[in-house]
N, C-alpha and C positions, 0 to 999 in steps of 0.2 A: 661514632668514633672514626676519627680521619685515617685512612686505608694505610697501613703503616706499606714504606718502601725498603724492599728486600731484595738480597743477592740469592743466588743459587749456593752460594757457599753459607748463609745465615743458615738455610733450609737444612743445610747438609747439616751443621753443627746440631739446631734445635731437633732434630730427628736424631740426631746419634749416626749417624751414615757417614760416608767417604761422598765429596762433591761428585765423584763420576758417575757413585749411585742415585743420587739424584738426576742427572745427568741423562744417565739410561732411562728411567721412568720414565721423563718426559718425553723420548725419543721412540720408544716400545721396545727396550732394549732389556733384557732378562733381569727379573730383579725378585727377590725372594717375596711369597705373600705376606711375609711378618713384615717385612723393610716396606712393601709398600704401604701396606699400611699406617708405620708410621710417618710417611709421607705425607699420605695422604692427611693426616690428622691435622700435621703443620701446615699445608697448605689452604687443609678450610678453617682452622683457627687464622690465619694471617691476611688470607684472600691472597695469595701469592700468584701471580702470573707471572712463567718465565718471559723474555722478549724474544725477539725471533733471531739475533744473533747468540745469545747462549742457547739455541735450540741450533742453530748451525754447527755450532762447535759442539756438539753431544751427540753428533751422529757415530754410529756404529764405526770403529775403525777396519772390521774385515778382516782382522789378525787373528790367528788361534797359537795361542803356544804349546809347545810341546815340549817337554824335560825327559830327558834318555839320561841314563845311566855311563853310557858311555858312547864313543863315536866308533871305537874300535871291535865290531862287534856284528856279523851278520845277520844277527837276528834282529839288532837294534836297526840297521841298513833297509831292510826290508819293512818294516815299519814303517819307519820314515817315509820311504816311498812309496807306499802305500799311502799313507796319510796324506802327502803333500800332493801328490796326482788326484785325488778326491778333492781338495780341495781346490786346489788351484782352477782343478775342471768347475769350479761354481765360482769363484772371482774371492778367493779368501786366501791369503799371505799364511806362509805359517813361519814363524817366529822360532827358531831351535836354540834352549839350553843344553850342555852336555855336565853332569854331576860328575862325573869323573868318582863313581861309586863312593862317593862322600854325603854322608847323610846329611852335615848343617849345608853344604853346598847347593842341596839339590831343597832344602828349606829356602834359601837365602833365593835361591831361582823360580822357585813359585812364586814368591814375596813379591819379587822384581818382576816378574810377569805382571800381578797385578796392580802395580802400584803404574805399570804401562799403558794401563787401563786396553788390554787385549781382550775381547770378546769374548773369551774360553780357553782355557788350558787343558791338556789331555796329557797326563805325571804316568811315565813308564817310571815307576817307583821302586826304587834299592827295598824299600820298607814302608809302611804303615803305622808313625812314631803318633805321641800323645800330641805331640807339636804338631805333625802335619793335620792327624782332626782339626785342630784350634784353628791350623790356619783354612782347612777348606770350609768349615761350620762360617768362619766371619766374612770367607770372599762371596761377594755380591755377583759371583761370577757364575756359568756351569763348569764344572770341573768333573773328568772323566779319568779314573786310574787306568793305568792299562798294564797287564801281568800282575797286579796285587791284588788281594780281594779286599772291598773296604766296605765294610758291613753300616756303614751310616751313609753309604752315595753309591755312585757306579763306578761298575766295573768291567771291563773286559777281560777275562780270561784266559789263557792256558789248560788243557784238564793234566793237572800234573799230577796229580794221585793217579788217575787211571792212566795215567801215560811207563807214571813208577810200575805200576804193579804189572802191566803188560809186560814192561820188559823184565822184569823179576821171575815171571811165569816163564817166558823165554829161555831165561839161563838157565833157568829147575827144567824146563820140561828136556832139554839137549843132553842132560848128565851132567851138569857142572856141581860138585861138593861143595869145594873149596875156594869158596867166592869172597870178594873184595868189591866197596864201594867206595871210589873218591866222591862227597858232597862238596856245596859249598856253606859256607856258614849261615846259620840260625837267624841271623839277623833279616836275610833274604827267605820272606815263611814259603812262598810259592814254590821254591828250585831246592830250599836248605830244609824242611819241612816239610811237604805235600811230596813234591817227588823221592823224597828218601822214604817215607811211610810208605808209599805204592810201592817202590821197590822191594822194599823191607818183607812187607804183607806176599809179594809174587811169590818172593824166595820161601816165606814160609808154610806157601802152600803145596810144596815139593822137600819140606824137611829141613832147608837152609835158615835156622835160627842165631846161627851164630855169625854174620859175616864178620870180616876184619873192615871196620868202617877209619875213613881218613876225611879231614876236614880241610879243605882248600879256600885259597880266592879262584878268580874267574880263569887267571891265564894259563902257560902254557909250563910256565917254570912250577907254578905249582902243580900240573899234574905231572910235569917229570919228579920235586918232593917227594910226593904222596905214595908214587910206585917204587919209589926208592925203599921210604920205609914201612912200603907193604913186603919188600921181595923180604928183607931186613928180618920182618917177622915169622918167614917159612915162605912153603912152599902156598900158591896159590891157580887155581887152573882158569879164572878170570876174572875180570875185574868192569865193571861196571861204572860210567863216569859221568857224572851230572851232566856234562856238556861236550861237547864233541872238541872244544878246544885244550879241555882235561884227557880227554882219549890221544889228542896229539900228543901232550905230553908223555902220556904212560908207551905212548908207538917208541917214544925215542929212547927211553931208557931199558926197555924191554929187549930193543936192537942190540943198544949198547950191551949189555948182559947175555948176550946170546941166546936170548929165548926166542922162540917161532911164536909169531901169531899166524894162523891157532893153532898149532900142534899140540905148544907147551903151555900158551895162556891164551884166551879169549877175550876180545876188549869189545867194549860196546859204549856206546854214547848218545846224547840226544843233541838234535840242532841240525841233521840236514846239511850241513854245510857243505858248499860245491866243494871244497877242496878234501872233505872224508870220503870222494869218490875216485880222489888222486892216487889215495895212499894205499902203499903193497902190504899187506891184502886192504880190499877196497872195506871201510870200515861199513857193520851194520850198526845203525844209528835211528835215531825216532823224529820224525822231524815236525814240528807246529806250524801251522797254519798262517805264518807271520801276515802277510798281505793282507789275510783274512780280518787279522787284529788290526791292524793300521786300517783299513778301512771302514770295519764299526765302531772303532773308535771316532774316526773322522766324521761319519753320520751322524754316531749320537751326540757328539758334541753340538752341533748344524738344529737336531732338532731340539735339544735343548735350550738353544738357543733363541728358535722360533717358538719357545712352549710348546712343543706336539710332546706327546706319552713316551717313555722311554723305558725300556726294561730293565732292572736293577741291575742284575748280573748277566751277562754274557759270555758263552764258553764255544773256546775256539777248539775243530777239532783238531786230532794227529794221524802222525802217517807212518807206520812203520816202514824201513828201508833195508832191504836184507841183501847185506855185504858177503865179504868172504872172511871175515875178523872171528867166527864162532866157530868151535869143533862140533862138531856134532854125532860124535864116536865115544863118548866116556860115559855110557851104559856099563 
């Protein structure tokens, strides 16, 4: 049978693949074992040999992308440069999307990441939807979560349960009753689920079963909301805030209302952030590891990429930061 003559695009079709996965194969470029093998299958039914200019163009492009949630954001800042310093130090570009805390946006930017044909993407992820499985199950790529935990790939971590419940122990163990927690929404399981349950679990090891709980987004207006109509609901001696950008909030409206922190309320928050060292009293807050995460994010992706072993889940740790924002008189 005379040696049938084929593209790299035929291969890609008769395999079921995307051309750049093929692409990669040829190159040593990361390609799932199920994908190569159907490569491979089409290649020795066809006798296919790529030629040496589509072996040129299928070199690795040395790009990794990254998707953040937003740009406006320390924690995300920190990351980032963590990530990009890692990389840059080994000769790899990183590529930034920003989702601007929109779930199909931040779909629509992994999509376009790989459709870039970029090496590996590393998804600081809002959420963990049935869509994003579908889409990382089909990329031919390594992809690394970073702050969600994704039980079918990897992840890099936060410990936000035990971050929650440290600080929940904290405000039980001071004398605090009459407690309040600003979260953020459900949809975000790491920050609006694992850290509200650590909290939840601290407070209940010192008797606090009933806090007054408020549901936020990230910024700063909604934690000024939130303490609004926590005051709204009585009295409360502190409050508790997902984030240190929700603490600013409840700082400003607690002013406004003429309450003392902490004489009259207690505020506490997680995130480290250089400017809760600004504020009158200097807030106590929990702060993660972000560098720590932008950096084994960046690794594992690198060796994912080279095939070396990689560990499923990764947990970064925390760091308690004790302010002047807590009473520690209501015994």
């Amino acid at each position: 049978m005379e040696k049938k003559k084929m593209t790299m695009a035929d291969v890609a079709d008769l395999a079921g693949v995307g051309k750049s996965t093929v692409s990669r194969y040829f190159n040593g470029g990361y390609v799932k074992q199920s994908t190569k093998s159907k490569i491979q299958k089409v290649i020795e039914e066809y006798n296919y040999e790529p030629n040496a200019f589509a072996r040129l163009k299928a070199k690795q492009s040395n790009v990794i992308g990254v998707i953040v949630p937003t740009l406006n954001s320390k924690i995300t800042s920190r990351v980032i440069t963590s990530i990009d310093r890692y990389l840059r130090e080994r000769e790899y570009t990183t590529l930034i999307k920003n989702s601007d805390h929109d779930i199909d946006l931040e779909l629509q930017n992994i999509q376009k990441l790989i459709n870039m044909n970029v090496d590996g993407i590393l998804v600081s992820s809002i959420a963990i939807t049935k869509e994003h499985k579908k889409i990382f199950q089909e990329a031919q790529i390594p992809i690394v979560v970073v702050a969600q935990e994704y039980e079918d790939g990897i992840s890099i971590l936060d410990d936000d349960y035990q971050a929650g419940k440290y600080m929940g122990r904290y405000i039980g163990e001071t004398g605090h009753k009459k407690v309040a927690y600003i979260g953020v929404y459900e949809t975000d399981v790491a920050v609006g689920i694992r850290r509200k349950q650590g909290v939840l679990d601290g407070l209940a090891e010192y008797g606090i079963t009933d806090p007054v709980i408020m549901k936020s987004d990230y910024s700063f207006i909604g934690g000024q909301k939130s303490t609004r109509e926590i005051l709204e609901q009585g009295e409360v001696d502190a409050i508790i805030c997902a984030t240190d950008r929700l603490a600013f909030g409840a700082y400003r409206i607690l002013h406004k209302e003429g309450l003392r922190i902490p004489e009259d309320v207690s505020v506490v928050g997680f995130g480290g952030y250089e400017e809760s060292s600004l504020l009158t009293p200097e807030l106590t807050t929990l702060k993660f590891d972000s560098y720590a995460m932008g950096y084994l994010g960046a690794e594992t992706i690198l060796k994912m990429i080279q095939e070396k072993p990689v560990s499923k889940k990764q947990i970064v740790e925390f760091e308690f930061i004790k302010g002047n924002s807590v009473k520690k008189e209501n015994f």
